[in-house]
N, C-alpha and C positions, 0 to 999 in steps of 0.2 A: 694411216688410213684404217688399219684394222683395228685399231681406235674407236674408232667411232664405230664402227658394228658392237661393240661391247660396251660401249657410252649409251645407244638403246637398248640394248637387252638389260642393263641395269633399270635406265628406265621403264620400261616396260613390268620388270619385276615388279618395282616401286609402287606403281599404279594397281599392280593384283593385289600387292600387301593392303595398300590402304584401300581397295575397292571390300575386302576378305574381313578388316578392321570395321568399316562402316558398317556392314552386316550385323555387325554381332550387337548383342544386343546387352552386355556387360562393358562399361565404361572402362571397369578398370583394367580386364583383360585387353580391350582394345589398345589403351596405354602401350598396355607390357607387349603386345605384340608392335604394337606402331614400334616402340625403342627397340628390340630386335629383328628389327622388318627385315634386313638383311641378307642376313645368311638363310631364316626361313622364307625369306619370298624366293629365293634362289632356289631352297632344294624343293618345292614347290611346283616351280615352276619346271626344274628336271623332271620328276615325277610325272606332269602333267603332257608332258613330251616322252616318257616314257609309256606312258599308259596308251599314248596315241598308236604306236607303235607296237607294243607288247604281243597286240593280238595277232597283226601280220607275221611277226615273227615266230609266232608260235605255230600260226597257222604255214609257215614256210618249212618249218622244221618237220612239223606231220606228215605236211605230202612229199617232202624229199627222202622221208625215212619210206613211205607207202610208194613210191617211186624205185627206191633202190629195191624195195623186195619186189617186185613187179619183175623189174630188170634181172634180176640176181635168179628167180623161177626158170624166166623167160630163157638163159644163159643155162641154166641144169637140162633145160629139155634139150638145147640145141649141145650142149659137151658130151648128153647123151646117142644122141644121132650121129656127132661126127667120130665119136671114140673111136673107130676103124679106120677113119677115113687118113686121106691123107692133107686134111687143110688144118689151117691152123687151129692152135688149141687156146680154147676162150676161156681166159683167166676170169673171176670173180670182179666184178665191177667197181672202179672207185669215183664217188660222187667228188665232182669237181667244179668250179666256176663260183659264182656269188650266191646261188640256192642253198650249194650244201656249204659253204663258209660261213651260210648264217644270216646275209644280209640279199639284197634282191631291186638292183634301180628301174623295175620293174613293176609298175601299179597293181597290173590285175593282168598281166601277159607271160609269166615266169616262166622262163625254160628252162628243166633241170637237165643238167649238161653230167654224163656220166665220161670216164675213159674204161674201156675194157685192154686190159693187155694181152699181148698175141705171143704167142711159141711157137717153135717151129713145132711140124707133126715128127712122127717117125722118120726117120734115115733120111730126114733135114735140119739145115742148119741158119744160121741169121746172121752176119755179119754184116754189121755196122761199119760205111763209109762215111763219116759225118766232117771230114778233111779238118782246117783250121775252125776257132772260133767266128770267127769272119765270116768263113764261109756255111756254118751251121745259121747265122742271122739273117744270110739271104740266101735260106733256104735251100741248100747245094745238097743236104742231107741226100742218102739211098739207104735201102737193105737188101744186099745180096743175098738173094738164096741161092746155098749151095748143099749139094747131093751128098749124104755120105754112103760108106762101102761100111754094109751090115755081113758080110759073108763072114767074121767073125764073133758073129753074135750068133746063129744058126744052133750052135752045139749047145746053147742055155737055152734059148727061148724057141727053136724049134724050125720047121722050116718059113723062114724068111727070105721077105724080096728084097733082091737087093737090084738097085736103079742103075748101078756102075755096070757090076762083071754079071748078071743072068745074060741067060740068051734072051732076042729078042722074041722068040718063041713064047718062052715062058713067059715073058713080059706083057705080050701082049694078050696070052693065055689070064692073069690076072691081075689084066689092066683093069686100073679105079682112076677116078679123078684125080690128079694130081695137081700141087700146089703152083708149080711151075708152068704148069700148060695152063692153067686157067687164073689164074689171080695175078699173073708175071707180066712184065714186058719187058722182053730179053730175058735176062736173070734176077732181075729187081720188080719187089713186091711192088703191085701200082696202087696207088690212094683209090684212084675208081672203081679198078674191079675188084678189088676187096670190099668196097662201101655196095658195090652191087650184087655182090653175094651174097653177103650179111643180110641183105634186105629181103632177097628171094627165098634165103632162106628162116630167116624171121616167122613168114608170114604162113609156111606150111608147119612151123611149129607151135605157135602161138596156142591152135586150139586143145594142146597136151595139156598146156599148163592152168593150176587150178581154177586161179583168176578169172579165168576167160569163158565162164561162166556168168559173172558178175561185169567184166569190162570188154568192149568193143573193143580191136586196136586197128589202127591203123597206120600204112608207114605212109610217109609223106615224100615228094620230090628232093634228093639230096645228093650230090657228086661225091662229097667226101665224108658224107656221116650217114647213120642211120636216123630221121628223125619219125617219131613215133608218138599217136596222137592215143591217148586213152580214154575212155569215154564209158563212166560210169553208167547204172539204171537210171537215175537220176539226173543223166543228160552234164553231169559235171566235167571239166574234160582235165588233162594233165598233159602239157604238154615234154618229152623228154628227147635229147639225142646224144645219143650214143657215137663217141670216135673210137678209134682205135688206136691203139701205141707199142710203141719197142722199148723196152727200157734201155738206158743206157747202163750196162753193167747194173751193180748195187744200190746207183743212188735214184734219188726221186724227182729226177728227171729223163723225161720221153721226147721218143721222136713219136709226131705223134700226125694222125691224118685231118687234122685241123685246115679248114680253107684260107689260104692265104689272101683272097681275091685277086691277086696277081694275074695276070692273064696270060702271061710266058712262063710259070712256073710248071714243068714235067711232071706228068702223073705220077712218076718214079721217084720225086721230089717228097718227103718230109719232113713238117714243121718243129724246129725244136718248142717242146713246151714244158711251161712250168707248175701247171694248174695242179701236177699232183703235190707239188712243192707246197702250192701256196696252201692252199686246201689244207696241208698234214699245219702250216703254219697257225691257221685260223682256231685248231684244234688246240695249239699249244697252248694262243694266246687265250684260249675259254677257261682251261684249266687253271690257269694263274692269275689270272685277271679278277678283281672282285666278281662278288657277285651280283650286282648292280652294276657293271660295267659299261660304258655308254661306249664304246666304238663303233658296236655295230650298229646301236641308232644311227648313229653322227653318219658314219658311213655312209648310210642307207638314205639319209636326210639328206645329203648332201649331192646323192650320185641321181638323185630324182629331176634335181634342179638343173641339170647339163642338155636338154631338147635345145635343139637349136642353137646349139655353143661348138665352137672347133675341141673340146675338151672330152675326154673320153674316160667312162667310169674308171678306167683302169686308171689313170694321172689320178686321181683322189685315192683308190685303192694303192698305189705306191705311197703315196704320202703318208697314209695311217699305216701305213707296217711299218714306216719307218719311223715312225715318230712313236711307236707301240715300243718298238728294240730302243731307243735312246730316250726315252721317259720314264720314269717310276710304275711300275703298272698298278701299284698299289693308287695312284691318284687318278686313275680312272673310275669316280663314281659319278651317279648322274646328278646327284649334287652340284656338282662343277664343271656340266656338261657346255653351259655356255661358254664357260672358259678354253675347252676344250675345241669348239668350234671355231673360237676365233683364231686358237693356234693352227687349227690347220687350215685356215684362209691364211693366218701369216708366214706359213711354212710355205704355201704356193706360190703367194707373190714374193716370197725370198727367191725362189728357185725359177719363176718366172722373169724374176731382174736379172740371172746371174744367165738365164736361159741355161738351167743345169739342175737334172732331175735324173740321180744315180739312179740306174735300174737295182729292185732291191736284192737280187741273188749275182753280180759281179762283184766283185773286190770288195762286199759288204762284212767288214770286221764285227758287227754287231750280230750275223747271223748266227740263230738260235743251233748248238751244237747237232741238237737232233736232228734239223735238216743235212740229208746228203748232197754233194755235189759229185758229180764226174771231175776227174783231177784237171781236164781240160779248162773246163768252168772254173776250178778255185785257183785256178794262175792265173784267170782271165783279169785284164785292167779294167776299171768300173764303166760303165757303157752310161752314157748319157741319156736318156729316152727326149731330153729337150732339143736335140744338137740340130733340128732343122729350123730352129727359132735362131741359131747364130747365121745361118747360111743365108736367110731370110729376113732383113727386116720390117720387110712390109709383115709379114705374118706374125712377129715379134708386137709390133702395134697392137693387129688386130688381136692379138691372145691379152694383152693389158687391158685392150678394150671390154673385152667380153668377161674378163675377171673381175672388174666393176660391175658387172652385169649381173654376174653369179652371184656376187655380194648382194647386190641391190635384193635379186631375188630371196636369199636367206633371210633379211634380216627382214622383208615382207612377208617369209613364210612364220616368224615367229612372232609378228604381230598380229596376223591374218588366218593363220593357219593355211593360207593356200600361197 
């Protein structure tokens, strides 16, 4: 079947070559190109799908670079304000999601999705309950905050509160806000009123920073994120949200306050995520990748065409990282961007047959060394992301049905452009 998707893209080429041939207006070149119509109506026609795209992407790349400095201002003034305080301390911003990986399934609506990581303040601490693997997947995560005893810090840094052994006298003599009374429920950080802080206090910082001169901002309704609307002289807007995350130890993976839509999930609940993972990936793959490398066209082409499909950008984004680590990256040009296309249709209905679609950071032997895992994660056995396609066969149907669908639409997008 994925056959025939690349049975008309040859055709299709064919028909530009000799529409390209007719034009000209020397016989004998027309000849010599009609006899290598081939391979040049091919890289032609990459090109010509590359050019379609080029400007989105470039234009993706600007405002997520004028986005992160936005954010990264925005985070100086507010590190500035809380230095005394005692909430947490807001790490320098990392652009995450499909903006800053380069690609965007996203017409004219892009939301550039940052993580900020958190540290404890002073004479606190963060301890990570994230139990089995198992139970990091559905969401069982917490972060315990706990107090520590500074009365042996005192003799360097001078007189310090300490939250254990002061009297209550003294304490309440220079009582400040504290992380526990107001961002906690019980002992554990909550996803909400951390995202409600953040917000309140965003918005009396905002007009320190330089920007803010030149850009409106404004935050928008959000339970577990900061979302933030900016809005140029020019009436141009950017839209960005901000989560927040724990690292887990070293590696580049967080718990992080992402909304699960779950509706029984505790506010004291955090999501494992990989976005920082995938993101440091996206980078690796830019670096090594030709320079004309098509993935994140293809990518990008491909995740447009899923409106009204059970299929969800991220099943296409697993496919290309995966097929990125067990392919040549050197035959990534857009030259042979058709061919490319039709492997990762054929990658999907391989894995839509087999209903088995490795998640690409569990038991992935192919993982680029640079990427860290938590030791938890690289003992983990490989997680399926397809596994409710076996439990299901009705939904098993419908995903084969809708994968002819997605087909159909591709190979109209490349005769059509729409």
């Amino acid at each position: 079947m994925a056959g025939v998707l690349l049975f008309l893209i040859f055709g299709l080429c064919w028909w530009l070559r000799k529409r390209s041939c007719e034009v000209d207006s020397s016989s004998k070149e027309e000849e010599q190109d009609s006899d290598g119509g081939g391979a040049d109506g091919m890289r032609d026609f990459g090109t010509y799908f590359s050019e379609r795209t080029k400007h989105s992407l470039h234009e993706l790349h600007c405002q997520s670079e004028l986005v992160l400095v936005l954010v990264d201002n925005l985070l100086h003034v507010c590190r500035r304000k809380l230095s005394k305080s005692f909430f947490p301390v807001l790490e320098p911003a990392i652009g995450v999601g499909s903006a800053f990986e380069g690609w965007s399934p996203e017409e004219d609506a892009t939301v550039y999705r940052l993580l900020v990581p958190l540290r404890p303040p002073h004479a606190h601490s963060f301890r990570l309950e994230i139990g089995t693997v198992a139970q990091m997947l559905r969401n069982k995560s917490r972060i315990h905050v706990e107090v520590e005893c500074t009365c042996t810090r005192e003799q360097t840094v001078g007189d310090m509160q300490c939250f254990i052994h002061d009297t209550e006298e003294k304490l309440r003599m220079n009582q400040k806000p504290t992380l526990i009374h107001h961002l906690c429920t019980g002992s554990y950080l909550d996803v909400k009123k951390t995202a409600c802080w953040f917000q309140d206090f965003v918005r009396s910082a905002w007009v320190l920073v330089p920007q803010s001169c030149r850009y409106d901002m404004k935050v928008l309704p959000s339970s577990h994120s900061c979302k933030l609307q900016f809005t140029d002289d020019c009436g141009r807007i950017l839209m960005a949200e901000i989560m927040f995350g724990v690292q887990l130890g070293a590696s580049d993976i967080f718990l992080s306050s992402q909304d699960t839509q779950a509706f029984d999930t505790p506010s004291t609940s955090w999501t494992l995520s990989y976005a920082v993972a995938e993101a440091k990936f996206f980078r690796l793959m830019a670096r090594q990748a030709p320079h004309d490398s098509f993935h994140l066209n293809s990518l990008q082409l491909c995740t447009r065409m899923l409106v009204g499909t059970g299929f969800s950008s991220y099943t296409f984004k697993t496919a290309v990282m995966h097929l990125l680590t067990t392919t040549p990256l050197a035959g990534w040009h857009r030259r042979d961007f058709h061919l490319w296309l039709d492997d990762i249709m054929w990658y999907l209905r391989c894995c839509l047959e087999k209903k088995c679609l490795k998640h690409f950071f569990f038991g992935n032997e192919k993982l680029p060394e640079e990427i860290i895992l938590p030791p938890a994660l690289q003992r983990a056995e490989p997680l399926n992301l397809l596994q409710h396609l076996e439990q299901d066969p009705t939904a098993h149907k419908q995903a084969m049905c809708e994968f002819k669908e997605l087909r159909y639409r591709l190979t109209t997008q490349l005769f059509y452009g729409h």
